[in-house]
C-alpha positions in Angstrom: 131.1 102.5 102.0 131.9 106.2 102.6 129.6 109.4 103.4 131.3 112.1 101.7 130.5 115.7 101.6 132.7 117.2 99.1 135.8 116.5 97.3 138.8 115.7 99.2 141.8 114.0 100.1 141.0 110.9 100.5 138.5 111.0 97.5 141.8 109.3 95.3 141.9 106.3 97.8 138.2 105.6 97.9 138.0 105.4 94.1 141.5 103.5 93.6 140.3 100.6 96.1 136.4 100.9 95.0 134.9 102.1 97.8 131.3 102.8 97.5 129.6 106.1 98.5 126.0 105.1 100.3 125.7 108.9 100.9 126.8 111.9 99.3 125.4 115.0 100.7 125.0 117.5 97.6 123.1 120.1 100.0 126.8 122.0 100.9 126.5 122.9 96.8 124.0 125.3 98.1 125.7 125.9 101.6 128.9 126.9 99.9 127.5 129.4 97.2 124.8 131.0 99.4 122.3 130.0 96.5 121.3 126.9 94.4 124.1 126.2 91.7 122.3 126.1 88.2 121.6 122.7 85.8 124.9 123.2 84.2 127.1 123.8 87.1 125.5 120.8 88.9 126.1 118.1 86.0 129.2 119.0 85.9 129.8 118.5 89.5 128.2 115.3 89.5 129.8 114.0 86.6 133.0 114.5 88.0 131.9 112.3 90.8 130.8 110.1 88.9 133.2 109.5 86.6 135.9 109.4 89.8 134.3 107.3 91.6 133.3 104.8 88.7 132.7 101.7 88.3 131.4 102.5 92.2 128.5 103.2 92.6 127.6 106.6 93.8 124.2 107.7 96.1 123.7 111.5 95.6 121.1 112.6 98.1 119.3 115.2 97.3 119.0 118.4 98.8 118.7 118.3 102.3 118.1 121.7 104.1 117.0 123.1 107.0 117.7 122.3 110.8 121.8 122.1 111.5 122.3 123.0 107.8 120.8 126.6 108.3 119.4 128.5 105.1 119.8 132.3 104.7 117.1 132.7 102.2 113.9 134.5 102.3 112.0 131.1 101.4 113.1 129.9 104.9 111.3 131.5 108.1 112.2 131.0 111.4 111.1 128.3 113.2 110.7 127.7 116.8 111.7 124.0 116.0 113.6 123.6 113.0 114.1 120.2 113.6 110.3 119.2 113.3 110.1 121.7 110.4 110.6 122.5 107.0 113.5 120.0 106.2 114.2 117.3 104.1 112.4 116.3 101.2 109.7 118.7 102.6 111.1 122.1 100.8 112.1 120.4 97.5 108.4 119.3 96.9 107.1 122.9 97.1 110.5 124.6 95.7 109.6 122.4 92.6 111.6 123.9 90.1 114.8 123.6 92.2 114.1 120.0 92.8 113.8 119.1 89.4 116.9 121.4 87.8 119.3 118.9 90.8 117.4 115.7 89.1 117.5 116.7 85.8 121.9 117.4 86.3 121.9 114.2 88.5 120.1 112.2 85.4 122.3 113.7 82.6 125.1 112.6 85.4 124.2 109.0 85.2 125.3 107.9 81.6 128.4 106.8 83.9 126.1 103.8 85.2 126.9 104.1 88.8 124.7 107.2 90.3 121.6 106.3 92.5 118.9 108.8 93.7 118.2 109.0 97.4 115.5 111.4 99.2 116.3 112.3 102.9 113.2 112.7 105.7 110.3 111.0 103.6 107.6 110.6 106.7 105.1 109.3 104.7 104.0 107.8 101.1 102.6 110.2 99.4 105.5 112.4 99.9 107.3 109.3 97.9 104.6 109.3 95.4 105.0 113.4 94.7 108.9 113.0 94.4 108.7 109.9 92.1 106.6 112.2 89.8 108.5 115.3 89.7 111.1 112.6 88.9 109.3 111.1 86.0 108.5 114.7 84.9 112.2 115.6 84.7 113.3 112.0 82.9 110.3 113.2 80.5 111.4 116.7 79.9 115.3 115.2 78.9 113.3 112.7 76.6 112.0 115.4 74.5 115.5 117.0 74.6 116.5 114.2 73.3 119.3 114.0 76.4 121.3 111.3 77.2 120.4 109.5 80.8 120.7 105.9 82.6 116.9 104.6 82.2 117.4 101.9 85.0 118.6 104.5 87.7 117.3 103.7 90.8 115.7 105.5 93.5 115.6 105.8 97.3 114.5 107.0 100.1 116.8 107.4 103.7 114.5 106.0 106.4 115.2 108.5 109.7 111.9 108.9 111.3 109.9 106.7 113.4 107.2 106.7 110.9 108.8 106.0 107.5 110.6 102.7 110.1 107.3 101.5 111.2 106.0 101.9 107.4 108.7 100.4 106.3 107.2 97.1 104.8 105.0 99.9 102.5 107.9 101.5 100.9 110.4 98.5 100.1 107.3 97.3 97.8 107.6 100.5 96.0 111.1 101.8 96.5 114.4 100.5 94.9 117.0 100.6 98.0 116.8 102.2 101.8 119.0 103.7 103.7 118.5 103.8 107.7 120.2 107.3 108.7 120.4 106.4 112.4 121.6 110.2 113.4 117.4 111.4 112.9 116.1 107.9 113.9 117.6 108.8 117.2 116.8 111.7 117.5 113.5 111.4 116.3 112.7 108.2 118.2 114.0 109.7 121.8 113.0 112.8 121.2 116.4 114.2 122.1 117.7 117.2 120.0 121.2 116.0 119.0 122.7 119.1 118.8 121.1 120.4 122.4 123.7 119.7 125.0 121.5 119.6 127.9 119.7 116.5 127.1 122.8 115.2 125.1 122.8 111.8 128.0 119.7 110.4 127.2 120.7 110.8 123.1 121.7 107.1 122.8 121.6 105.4 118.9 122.2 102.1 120.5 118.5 102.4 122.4 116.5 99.2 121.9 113.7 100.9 120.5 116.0 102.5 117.6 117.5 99.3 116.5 113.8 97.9 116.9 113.0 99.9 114.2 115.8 99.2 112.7 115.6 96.0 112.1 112.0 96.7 111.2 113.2 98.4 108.2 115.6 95.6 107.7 113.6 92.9 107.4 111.0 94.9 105.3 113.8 95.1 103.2 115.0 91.4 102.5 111.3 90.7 102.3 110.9 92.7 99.0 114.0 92.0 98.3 116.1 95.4 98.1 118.9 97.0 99.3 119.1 98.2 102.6 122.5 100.2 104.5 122.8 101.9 107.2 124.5 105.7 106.9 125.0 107.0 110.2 127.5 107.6 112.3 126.3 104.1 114.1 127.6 102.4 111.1 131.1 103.3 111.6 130.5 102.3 115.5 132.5 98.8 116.3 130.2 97.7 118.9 127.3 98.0 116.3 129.1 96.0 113.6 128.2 92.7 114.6 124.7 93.9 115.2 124.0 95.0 111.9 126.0 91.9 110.3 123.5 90.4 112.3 120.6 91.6 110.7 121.6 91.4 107.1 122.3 94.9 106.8 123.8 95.2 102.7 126.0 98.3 102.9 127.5 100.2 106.3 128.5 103.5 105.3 130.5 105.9 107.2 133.6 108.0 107.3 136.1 107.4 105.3 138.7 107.5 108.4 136.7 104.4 110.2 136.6 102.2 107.1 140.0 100.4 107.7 138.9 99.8 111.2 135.5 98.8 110.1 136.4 96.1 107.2 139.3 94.7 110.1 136.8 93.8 112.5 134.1 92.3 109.9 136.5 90.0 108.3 136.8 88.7 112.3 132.6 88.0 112.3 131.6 84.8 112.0 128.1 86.0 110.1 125.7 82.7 111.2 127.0 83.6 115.1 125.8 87.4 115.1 122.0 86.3 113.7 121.7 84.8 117.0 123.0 88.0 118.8 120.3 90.3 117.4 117.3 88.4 118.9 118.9 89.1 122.4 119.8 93.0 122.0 116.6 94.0 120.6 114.9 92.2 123.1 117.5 94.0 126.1 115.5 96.6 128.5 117.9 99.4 127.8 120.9 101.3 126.1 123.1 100.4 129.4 122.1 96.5 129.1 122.2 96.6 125.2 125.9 98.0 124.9 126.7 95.2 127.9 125.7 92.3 125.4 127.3 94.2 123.1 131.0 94.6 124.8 130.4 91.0 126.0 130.7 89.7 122.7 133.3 91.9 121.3 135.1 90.6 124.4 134.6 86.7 123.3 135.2 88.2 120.1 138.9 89.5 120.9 139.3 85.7 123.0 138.8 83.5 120.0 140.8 85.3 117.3 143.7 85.5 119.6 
């Protein structure tokens, strides 16, 4: 699958081969206007999507502010650490109108069939529990406007913090599909500021405690019996393939520009072999001795398809 931001080249190609998109980030509708784009303006953008993108389907994330996507807006303060702030889903669910005029455009979106609903940064469940309502308040509202939506549009949630990982097993009961953005897991996890060069070394996605939690939300996942994909930039990693393969891991998206690469080397993956990897690299001691069992087998990888 593809993360896409907004329209572009490569948008014709996606939809002409049926390429999934397991993230697109709708927050640069804001970025790009300096304000948030009306009901109108927004259904129309998302109905473009997805109607290109169809039969596809398409996960719009909702609005997700703050941090590395800086806000000029009076509603935003300064923050001494932006990245443990007010991000995320965390905004939207005091903003409340603003969050329900982007679900009420993405709903009268979704007569196409393909759109999904994804929330970024939920930390804990009854942040789940207030977006699901304001949800149902907006499919309510275009009930009694008698407007047009998909009923069975599902929902979910992007796991990226230790917490929402480790609770994993109490969201997939509740939830219809996760996605694992490893970028913030890292981050979050090592407590390494990914965009602060100084400690830039020790930020390492392939850390045995991040694919620990990983696989955590993984296995949660297959449990209940939902969707689960991984949307950062470690799902467009090769090492990592084989890993996540591995795990049972539905949907790897990335972008687009790794796909071809991507889908080359999974066609090579011999899928009951790379269960037995994952035991042994979430069990390693380190990032150094996971990405050696790693190259290791991409090495005996390269030897028997030759």
């Amino acid at each position: 699958g593809a993360n896409l931001t907004l329209p572009g080249p490569a948008d014709d190609i996606l939809a002409r081969r049926e390429i999934p998109i397991g993230l697109y980030r709708t927050e640069f509708l804001y970025l790009s206007h300096g304000s948030f784009p009306n009901e109108e303006e927004q259904f129309q953008y998302y109905s473009k999507i997805a109607e290109k993108f169809a039969p596809s389907e398409v996960v719009i994330r909702t609005f997700d502010l703050g941090y590395d996507k800086r806000v000029e807006n009076d509603c935003w303060e300064q923050e001494n650490n932006p990245a443990l702030g007010w991000r995320g889903i965390r905004p939207m669910l005091e903003m409340t109108k603003v969050f329900k005029t982007q679900i009420r455009a993405i709903l009268r979106a979704s007569t196409h069939g393909n759109l999904k609903i994804m929330l970024p940064m939920i930390t804990d469940l009854s942040e789940w529990e207030r977006a699901r309502r304001l949800i149902s308040q907006a499919k309510f509202s275009l009930r009694k406007d008698n407007v047009e939506f998909d009923k069975e549009i599902k929902t979910g949630i992007m796991i990226e913090v230790p917490s929402a990982a480790m609770s994993a097993d109490v969201f997939a009961s509740r939830v219809d599909f996760m996605s694992i953005g490893t970028n913030d897991l890292t981050q979050y996890t090592l407590a390494t500021d990914r965009q602060n060069a100084r400690v830039a070394k020790l930020y390492n996605p392939l850390h045995p405690a991040v694919l620990r939690l990983v696989r955590m939300t993984v296995d949660a996942c297959k449990k209940n019996q939902i969707p689960v994909s991984v949307c950062g930039e470690l799902a467009g990693d090769l090492l990592a393939i084989p890993l996540f393969i591995g795990m049972g891991v539905d949907l790897l998206s990335m972008t687009p520009s790794r796909i071809v690469d991507v889908c080359r080397l999974i066609k090579r993956i011999d899928s009951q072999l790379v269960r037995h990897l994952v035991s042994t690299v979430t069990a390693a001691p380190s990032a150094k001795a996971v990405t050696e069992y790693l190259k290791d087998f991409r090495v005996a990888l390269e030897k028997k398809n030759r």
